[in-house]
VEXGUMAR-953701 format. One record per residue (C-alpha): residue number from 0; x, y, z. Coordinates in Angstrom, 1 decimal, always signed. Example, Ala and Ser with C-alpha at 12.3 -4.5 7.8 and 13.67 -1.06 7.14 Angstrom:
2
<site k="0" u="+12.3" v="-4.5" w="+7.8"/>
<site k="1" u="+13.7" v="-1.1" w="+7.1"/>
END
This chain:
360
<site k="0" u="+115.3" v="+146.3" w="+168.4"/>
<site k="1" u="+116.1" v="+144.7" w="+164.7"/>
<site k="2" u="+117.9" v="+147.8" w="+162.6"/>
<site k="3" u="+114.8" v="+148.2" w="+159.7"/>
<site k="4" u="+112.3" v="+148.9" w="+162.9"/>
<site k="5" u="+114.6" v="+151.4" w="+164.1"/>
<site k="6" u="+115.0" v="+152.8" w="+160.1"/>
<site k="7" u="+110.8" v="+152.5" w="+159.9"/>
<site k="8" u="+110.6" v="+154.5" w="+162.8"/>
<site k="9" u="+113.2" v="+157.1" w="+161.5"/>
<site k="10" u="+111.7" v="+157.3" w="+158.5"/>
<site k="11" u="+108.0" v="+157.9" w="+159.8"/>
<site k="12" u="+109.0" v="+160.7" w="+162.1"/>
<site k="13" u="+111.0" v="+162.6" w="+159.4"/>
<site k="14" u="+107.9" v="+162.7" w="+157.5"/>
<site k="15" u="+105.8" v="+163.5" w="+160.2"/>
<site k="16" u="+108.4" v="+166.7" w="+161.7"/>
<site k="17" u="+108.8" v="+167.5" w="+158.1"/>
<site k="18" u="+105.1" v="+167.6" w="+157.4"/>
<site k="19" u="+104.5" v="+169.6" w="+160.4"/>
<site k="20" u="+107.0" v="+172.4" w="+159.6"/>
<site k="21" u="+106.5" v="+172.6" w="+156.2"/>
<site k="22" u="+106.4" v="+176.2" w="+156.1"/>
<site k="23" u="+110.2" v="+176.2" w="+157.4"/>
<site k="24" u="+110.8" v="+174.1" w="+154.4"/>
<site k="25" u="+109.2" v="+175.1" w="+152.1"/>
<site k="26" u="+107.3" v="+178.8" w="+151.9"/>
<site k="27" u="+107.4" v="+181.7" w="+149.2"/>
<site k="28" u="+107.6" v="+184.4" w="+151.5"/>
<site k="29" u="+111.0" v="+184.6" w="+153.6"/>
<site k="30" u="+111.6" v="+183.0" w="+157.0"/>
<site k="31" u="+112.7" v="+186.5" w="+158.2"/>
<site k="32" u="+112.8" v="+189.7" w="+156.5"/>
<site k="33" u="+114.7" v="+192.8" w="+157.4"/>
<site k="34" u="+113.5" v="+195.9" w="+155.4"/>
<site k="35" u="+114.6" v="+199.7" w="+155.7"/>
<site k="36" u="+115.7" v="+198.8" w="+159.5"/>
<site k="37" u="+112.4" v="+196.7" w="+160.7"/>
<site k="38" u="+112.7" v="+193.2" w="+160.8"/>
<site k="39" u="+109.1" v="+190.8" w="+159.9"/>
<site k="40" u="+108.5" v="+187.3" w="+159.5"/>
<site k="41" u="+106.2" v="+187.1" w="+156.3"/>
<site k="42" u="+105.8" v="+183.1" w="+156.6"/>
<site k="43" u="+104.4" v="+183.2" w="+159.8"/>
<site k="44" u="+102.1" v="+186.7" w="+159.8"/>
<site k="45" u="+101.5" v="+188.5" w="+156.4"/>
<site k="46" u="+102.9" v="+191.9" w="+155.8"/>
<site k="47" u="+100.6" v="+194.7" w="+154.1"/>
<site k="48" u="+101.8" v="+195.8" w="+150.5"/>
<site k="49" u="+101.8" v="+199.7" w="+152.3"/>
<site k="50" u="+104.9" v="+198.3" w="+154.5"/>
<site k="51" u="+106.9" v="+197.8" w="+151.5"/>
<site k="52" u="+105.6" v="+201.6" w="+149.9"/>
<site k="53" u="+103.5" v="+198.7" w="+147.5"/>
<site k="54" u="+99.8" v="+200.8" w="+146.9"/>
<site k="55" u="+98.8" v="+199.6" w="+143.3"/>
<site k="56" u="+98.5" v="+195.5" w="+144.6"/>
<site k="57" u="+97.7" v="+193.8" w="+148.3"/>
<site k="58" u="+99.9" v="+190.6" w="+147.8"/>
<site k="59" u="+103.6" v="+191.6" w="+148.0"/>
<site k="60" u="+105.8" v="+189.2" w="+145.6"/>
<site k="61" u="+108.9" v="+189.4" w="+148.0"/>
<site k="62" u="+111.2" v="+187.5" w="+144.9"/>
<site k="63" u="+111.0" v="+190.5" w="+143.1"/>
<site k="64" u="+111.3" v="+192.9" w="+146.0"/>
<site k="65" u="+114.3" v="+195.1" w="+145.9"/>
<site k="66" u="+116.4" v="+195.2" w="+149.1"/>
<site k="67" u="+119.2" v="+197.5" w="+149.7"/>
<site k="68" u="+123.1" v="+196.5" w="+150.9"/>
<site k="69" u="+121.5" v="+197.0" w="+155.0"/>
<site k="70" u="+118.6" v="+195.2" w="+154.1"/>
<site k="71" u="+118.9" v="+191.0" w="+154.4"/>
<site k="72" u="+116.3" v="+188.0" w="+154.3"/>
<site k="73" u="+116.2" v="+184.7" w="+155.4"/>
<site k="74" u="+114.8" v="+182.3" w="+153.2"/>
<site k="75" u="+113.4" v="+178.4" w="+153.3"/>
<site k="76" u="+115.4" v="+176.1" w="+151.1"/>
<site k="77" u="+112.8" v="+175.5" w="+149.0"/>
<site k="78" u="+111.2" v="+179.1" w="+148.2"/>
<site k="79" u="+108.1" v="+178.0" w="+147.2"/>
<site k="80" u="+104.4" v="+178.0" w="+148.2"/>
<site k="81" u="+101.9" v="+175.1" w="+147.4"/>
<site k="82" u="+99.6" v="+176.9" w="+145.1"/>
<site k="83" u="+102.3" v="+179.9" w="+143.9"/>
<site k="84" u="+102.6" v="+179.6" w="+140.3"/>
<site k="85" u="+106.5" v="+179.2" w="+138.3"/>
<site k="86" u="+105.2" v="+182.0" w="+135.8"/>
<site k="87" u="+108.7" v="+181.9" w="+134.0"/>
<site k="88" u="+107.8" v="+178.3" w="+132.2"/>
<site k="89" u="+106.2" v="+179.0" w="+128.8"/>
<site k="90" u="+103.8" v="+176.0" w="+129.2"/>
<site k="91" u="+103.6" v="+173.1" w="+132.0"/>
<site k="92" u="+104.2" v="+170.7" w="+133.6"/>
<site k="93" u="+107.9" v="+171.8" w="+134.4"/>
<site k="94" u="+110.5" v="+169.6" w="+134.6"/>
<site k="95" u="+113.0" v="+169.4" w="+137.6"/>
<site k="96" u="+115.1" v="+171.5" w="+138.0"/>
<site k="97" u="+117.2" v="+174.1" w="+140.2"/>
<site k="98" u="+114.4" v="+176.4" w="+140.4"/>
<site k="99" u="+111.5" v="+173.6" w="+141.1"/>
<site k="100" u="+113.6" v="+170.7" w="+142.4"/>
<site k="101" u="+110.5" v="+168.4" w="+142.0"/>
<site k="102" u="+109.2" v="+170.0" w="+139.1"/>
<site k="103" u="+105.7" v="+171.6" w="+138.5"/>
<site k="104" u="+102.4" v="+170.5" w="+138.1"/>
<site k="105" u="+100.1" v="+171.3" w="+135.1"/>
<site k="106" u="+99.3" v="+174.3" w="+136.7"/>
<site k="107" u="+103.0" v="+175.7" w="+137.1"/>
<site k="108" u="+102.9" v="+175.1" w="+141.0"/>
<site k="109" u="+105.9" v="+173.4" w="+142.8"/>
<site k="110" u="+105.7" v="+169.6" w="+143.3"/>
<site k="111" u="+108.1" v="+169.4" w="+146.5"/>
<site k="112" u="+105.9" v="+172.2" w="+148.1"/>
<site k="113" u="+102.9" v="+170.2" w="+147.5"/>
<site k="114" u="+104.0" v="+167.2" w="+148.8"/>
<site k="115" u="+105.3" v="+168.8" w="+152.0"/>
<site k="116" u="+101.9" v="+170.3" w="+152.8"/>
<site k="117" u="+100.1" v="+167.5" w="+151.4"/>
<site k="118" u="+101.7" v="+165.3" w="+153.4"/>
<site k="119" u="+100.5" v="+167.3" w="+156.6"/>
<site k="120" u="+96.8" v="+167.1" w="+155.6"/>
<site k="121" u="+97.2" v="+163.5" w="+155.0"/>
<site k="122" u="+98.9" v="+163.3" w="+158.0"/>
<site k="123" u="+96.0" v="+165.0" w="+159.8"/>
<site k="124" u="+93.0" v="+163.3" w="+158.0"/>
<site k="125" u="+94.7" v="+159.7" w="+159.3"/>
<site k="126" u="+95.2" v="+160.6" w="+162.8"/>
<site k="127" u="+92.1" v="+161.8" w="+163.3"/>
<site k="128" u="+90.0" v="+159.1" w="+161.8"/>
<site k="129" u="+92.2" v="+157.1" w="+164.0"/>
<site k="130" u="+91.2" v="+158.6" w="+167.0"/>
<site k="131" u="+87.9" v="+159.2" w="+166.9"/>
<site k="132" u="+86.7" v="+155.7" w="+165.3"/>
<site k="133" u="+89.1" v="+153.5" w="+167.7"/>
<site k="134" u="+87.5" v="+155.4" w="+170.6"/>
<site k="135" u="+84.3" v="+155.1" w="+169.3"/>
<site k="136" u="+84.9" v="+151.4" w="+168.8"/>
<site k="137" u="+86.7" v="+150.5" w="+172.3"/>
<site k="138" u="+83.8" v="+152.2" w="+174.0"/>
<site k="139" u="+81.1" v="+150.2" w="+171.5"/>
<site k="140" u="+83.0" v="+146.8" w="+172.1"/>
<site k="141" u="+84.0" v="+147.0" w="+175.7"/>
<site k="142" u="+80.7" v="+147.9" w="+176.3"/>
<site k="143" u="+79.0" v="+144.9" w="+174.3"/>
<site k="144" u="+81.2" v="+142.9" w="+175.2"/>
<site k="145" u="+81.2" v="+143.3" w="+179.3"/>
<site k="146" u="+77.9" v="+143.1" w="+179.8"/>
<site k="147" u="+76.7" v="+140.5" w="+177.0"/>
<site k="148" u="+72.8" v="+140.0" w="+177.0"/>
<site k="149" u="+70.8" v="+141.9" w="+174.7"/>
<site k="150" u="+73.1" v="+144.9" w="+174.6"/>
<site k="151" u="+75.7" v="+143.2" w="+173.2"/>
<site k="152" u="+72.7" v="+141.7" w="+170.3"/>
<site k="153" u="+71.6" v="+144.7" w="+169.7"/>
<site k="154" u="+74.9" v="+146.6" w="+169.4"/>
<site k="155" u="+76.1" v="+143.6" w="+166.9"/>
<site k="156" u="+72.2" v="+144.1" w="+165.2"/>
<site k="157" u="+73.2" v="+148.0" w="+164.5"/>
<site k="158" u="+77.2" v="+147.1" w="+163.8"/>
<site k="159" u="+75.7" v="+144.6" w="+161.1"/>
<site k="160" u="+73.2" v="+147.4" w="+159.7"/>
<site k="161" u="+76.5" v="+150.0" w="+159.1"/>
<site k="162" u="+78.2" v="+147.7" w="+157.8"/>
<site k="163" u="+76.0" v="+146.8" w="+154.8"/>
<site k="164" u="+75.8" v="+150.3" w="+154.0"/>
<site k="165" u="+77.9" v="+151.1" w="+151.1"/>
<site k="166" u="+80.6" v="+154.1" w="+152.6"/>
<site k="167" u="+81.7" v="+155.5" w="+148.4"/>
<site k="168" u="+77.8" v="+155.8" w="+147.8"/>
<site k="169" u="+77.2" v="+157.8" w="+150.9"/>
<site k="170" u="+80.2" v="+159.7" w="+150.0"/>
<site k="171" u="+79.1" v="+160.7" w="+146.9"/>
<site k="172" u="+75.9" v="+161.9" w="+147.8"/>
<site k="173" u="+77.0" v="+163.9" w="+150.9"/>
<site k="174" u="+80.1" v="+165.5" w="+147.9"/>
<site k="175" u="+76.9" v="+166.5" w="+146.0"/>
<site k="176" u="+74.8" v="+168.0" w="+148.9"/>
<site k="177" u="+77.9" v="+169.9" w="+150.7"/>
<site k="178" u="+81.1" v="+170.8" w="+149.6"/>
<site k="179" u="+84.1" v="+168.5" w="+150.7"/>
<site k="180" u="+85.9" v="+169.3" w="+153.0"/>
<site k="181" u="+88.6" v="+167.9" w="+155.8"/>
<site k="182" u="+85.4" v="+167.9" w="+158.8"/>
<site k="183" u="+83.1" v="+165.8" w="+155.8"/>
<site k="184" u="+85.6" v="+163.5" w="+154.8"/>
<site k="185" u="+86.6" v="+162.7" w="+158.5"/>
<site k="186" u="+82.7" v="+162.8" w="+159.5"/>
<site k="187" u="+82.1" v="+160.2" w="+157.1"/>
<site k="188" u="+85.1" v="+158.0" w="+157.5"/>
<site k="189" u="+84.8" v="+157.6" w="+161.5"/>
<site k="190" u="+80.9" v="+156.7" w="+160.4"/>
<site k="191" u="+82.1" v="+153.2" w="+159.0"/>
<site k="192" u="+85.8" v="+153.7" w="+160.6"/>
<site k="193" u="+85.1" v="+152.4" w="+163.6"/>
<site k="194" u="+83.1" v="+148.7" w="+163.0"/>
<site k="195" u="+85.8" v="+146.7" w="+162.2"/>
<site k="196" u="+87.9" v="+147.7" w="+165.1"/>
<site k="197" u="+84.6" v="+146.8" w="+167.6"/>
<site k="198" u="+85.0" v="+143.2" w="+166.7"/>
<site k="199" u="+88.3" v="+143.0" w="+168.3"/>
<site k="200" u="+87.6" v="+145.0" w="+171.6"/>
<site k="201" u="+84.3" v="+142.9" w="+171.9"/>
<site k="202" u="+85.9" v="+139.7" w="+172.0"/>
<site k="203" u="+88.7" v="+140.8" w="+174.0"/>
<site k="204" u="+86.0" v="+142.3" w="+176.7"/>
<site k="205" u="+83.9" v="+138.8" w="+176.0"/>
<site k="206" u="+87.4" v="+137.2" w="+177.4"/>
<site k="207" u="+88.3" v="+139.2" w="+180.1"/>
<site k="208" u="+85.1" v="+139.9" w="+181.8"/>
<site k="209" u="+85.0" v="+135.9" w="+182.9"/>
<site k="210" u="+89.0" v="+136.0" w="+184.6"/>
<site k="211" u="+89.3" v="+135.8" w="+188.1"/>
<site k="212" u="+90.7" v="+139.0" w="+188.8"/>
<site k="213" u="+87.5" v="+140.4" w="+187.5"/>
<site k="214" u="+85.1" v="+138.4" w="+189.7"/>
<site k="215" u="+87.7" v="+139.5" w="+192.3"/>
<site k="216" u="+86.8" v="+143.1" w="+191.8"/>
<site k="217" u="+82.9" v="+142.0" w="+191.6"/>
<site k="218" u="+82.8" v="+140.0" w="+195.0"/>
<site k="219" u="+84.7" v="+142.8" w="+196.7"/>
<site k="220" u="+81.7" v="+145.1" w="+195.4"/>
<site k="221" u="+83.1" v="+147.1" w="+192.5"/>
<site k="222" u="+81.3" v="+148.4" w="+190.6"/>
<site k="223" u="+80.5" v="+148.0" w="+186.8"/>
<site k="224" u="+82.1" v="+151.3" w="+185.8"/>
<site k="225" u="+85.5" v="+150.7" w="+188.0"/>
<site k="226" u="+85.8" v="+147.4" w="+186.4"/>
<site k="227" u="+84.8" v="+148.5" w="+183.1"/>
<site k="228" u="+87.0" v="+150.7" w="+183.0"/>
<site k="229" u="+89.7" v="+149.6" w="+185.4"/>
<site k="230" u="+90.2" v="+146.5" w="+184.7"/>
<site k="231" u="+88.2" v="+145.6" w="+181.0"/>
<site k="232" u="+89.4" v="+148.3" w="+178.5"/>
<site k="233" u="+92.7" v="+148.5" w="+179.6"/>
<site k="234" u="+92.9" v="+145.0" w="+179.4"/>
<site k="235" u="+91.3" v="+144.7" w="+176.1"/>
<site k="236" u="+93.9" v="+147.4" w="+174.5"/>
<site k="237" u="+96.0" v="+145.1" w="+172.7"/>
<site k="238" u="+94.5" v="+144.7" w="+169.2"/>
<site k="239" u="+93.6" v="+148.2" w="+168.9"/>
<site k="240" u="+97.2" v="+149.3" w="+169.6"/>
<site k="241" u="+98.5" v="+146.4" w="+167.2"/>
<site k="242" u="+95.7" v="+147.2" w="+164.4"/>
<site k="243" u="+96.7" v="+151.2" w="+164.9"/>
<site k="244" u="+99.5" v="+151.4" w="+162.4"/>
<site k="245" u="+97.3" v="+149.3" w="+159.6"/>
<site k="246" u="+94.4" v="+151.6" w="+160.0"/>
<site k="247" u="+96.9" v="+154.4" w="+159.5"/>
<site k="248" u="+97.8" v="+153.0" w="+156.2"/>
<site k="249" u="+94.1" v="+152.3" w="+155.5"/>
<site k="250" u="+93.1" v="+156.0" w="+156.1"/>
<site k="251" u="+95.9" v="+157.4" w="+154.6"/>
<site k="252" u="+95.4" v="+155.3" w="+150.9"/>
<site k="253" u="+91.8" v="+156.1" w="+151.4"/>
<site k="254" u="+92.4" v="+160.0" w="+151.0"/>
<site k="255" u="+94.8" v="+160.0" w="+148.6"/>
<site k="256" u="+92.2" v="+157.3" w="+146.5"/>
<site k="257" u="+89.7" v="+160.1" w="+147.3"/>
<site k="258" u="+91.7" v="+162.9" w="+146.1"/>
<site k="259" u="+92.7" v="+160.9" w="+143.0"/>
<site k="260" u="+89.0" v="+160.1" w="+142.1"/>
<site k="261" u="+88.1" v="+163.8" w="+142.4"/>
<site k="262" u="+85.9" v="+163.5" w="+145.6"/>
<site k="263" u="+88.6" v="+164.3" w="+148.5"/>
<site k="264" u="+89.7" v="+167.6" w="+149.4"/>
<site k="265" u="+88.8" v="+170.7" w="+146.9"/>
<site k="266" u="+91.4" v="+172.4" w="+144.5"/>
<site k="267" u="+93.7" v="+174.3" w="+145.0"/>
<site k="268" u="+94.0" v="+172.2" w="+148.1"/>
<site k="269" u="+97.5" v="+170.1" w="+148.4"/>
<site k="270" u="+96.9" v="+167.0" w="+147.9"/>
<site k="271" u="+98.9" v="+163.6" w="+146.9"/>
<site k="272" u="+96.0" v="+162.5" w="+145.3"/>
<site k="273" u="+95.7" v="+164.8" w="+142.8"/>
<site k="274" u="+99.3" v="+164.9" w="+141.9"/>
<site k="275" u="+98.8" v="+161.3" w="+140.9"/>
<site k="276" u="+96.0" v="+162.3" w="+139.2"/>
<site k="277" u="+97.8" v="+164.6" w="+136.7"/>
<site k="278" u="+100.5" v="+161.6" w="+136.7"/>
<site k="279" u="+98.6" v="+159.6" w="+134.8"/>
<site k="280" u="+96.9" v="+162.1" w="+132.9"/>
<site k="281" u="+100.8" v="+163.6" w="+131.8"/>
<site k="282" u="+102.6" v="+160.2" w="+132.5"/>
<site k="283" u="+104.0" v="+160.4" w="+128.8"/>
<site k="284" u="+105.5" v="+164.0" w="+129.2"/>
<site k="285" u="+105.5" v="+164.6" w="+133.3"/>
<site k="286" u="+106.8" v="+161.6" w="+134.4"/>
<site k="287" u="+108.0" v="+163.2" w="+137.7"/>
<site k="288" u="+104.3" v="+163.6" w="+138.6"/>
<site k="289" u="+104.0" v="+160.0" w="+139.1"/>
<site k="290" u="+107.1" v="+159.1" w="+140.5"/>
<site k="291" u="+107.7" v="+161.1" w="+143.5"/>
<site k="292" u="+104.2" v="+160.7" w="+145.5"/>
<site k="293" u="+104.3" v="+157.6" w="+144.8"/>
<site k="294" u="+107.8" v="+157.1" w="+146.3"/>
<site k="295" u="+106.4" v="+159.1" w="+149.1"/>
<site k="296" u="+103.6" v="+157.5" w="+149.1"/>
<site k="297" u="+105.6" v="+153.7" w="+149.0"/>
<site k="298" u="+108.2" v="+154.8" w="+152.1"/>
<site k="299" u="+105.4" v="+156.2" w="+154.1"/>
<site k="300" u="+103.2" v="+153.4" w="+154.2"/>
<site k="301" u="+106.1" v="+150.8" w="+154.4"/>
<site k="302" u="+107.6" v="+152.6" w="+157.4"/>
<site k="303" u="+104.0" v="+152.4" w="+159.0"/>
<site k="304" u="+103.6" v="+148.5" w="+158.4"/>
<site k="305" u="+107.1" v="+147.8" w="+159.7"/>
<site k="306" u="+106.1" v="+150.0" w="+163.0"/>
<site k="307" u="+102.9" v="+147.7" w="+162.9"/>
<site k="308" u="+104.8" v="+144.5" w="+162.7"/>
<site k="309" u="+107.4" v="+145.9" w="+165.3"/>
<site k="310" u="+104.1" v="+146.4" w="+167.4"/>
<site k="311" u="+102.6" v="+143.1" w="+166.9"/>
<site k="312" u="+105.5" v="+141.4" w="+167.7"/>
<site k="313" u="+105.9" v="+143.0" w="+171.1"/>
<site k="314" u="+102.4" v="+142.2" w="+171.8"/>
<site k="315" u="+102.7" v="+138.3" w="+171.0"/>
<site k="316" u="+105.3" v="+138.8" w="+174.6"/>
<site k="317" u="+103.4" v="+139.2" w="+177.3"/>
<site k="318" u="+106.2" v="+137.3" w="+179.7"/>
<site k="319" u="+108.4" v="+140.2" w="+179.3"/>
<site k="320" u="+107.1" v="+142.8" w="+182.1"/>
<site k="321" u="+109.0" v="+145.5" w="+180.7"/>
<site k="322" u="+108.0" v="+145.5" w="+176.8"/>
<site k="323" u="+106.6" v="+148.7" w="+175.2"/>
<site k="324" u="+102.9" v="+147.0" w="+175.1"/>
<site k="325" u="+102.9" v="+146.6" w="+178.6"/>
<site k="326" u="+104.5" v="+149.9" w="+180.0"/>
<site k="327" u="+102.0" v="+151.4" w="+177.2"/>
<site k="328" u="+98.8" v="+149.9" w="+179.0"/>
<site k="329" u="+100.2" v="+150.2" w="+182.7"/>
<site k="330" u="+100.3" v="+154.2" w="+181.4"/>
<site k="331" u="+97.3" v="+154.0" w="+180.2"/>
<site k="332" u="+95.4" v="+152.4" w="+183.2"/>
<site k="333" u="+97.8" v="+154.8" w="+185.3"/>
<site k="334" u="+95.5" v="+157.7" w="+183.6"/>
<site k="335" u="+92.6" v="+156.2" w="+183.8"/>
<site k="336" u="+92.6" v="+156.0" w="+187.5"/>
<site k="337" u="+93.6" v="+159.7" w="+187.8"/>
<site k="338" u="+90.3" v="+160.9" w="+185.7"/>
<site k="339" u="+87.6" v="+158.3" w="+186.8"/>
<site k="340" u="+88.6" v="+156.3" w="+190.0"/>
<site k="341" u="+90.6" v="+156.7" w="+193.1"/>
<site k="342" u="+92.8" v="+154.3" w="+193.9"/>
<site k="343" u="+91.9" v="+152.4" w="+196.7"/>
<site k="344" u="+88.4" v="+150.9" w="+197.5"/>
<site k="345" u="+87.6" v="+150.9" w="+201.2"/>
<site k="346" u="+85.6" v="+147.9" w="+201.8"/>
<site k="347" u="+84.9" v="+147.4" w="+205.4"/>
<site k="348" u="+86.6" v="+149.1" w="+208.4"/>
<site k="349" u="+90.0" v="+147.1" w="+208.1"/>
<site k="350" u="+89.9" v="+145.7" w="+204.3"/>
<site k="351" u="+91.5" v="+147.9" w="+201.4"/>
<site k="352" u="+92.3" v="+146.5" w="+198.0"/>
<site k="353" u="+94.8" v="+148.4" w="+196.1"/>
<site k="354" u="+94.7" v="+148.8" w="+192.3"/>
<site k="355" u="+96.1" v="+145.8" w="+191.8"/>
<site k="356" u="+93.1" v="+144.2" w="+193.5"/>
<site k="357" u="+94.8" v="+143.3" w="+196.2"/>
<site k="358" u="+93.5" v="+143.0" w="+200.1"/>
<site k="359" u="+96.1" v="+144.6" w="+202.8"/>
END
């Protein structure tokens, strides 16, 4: 494996581990607290003020609490939450420093913690876009596609419909009817997600349904399900897996576009988005609001389309048996077998074909 895949793939699994244990990196509250001999862990369960002998306030503010010479904490490098204010700057944006390393937004809140928890949302709202329209559009195209006739015109007839629908309209209107939110913004985006992917898994099924080894499995008396499943969408795997780092990219630069245009995820929500957003609103004073999510932003994506080309090259070698495509796809029909077919076929009182579709 060339040395930038290898960095690409380093890179994108920092972010993702660092995304996912944000609150080890970066949280206002300490890691572990030990106070007048009892010992809590504020980041992962809150505390009540009475613990603390606090009764005129519920929060506690654990910067300011006083611990004695027994008493000891153990706090995140970066002892900041994503929406706690800086309340020691007399106005804001901040500027970097050794207090916000990042610097603040306009609302005195820390930049690095933002990103960090951003970056999990983000994170979130791709993957499961991801998901949900690739399945939706293997089943849709290996369907189509396998059996042909007038399911596969009237699926292309509905496919053509969705795609003449205009996805920022319907957005809009659904922003103005319910309030956004993560389950809206991934409703609608699997809604049109999912028809460009179908083209792909069509064809491939349009290919594979007329090999040999297919008719093999239809002369022997298979039936559709087994080969649809055993034989076609496995088979037909390859441009979804190749495309799956590209529509990562796509879904993660259609949040943050969201975000930036106001109609993503609501405030005080963390969100790359809408630190670009007061980037170009302070770009003159606030520079740093621009420049770190977009650096994130840059070596995110770019370590996702180097995985993608690392991908696509793999795939363009099916003469090497043990390439990460193939062992990928043997796994994957290896699973399908365990939940939907067993693995031999009796066919007659002496004739077995393995799941190979061989005869022994």
């Amino acid at each position: 494996m060339s040395k930038r895949f290898i960095a690409a793939y380093a890179v994108f699994f920092t972010i993702v581990l660092a995304a996912l244990t944000a609150d080890i990196w970066s949280n206002g509250s300490p890691l572990i607290l030990k106070y007048r001999g009892e010992i809590y862990f504020p980041a992962l369960r809150e505390v009540p003020a009475s613990a603390f002998g606090i009764r005129d306030r519920l929060l506690v503010d654990y910067k300011a609490l006083r611990l004695s010479p027994e008493d000891w904490a153990i706090w995140a490098p970066n002892r900041w939450s994503p929406n706690e204010m800086n309340r020691a700057g007399e106005s804001y944006p901040l500027k970097p420093s050794r207090v916000n390393w990042l610097g603040t937004d306009d609302r005195g809140r820390d930049v690095l913690a933002r990103l960090l928890y951003g970056a999990r949302l983000t994170l979130l709202f791709a993957t499961a876009v991801w998901i949900l329209s690739t399945a939706i559009a293997i089943v849709v195209g290996a369907v189509a596609g396998f059996l042909g006739g007038w399911v596969d015109l009237l699926s292309q007839r509905i496919i053509e419909i969705f795609s003449t629908i205009p996805q920022l309209f319907i957005l809009i209107f659904l922003v103005t009817i319910f309030e956004p939110s993560m389950n809206v913004l991934i409703t609608v985006n699997v809604v049109f997600g999912w028809i460009g992917i179908s083209y792909y898994i069509r064809a491939e099924a349009l290919r594979i349904r007329q090999l040999e080894y297919v008719e093999a499995a239809r002369s022997f008396g298979a039936s559709p399900v087994r080969i649809l499943f055993r034989h076609v969408i496995p088979n037909s795997l390859g441009p979804a897996l190749t495309l799956s780092p590209f529509i990562l990219i796509g879904n993660v630069t259609a949040l943050t576009a969201l975000d930036f245009m106001g109609l993503g995820l609501p405030p005080p929500t963390p969100s790359w988005g809408e630190l670009l957003g007061q980037g170009q609103t302070y770009f003159s004073s606030a520079w740093w609001l621009a420049f770190f999510p977009t650096a994130v932003l840059f070596v995110l994506l770019m370590s996702v389309a180097l995985i993608g080309e690392h991908l696509r090259l793999r795939y363009e070698r099916p003469h090497r048996p043990s390439g990460f495509y193939e062992r990928m796809v043997g796994n994957i029909r290896k699973m399908i077998d365990r939940i939907f077919i067993r693995r031999v076929q009796t066919v007659g009182p002496k004739l077995r074909v393995n799941s190979a579709g061989n005869i022994h």
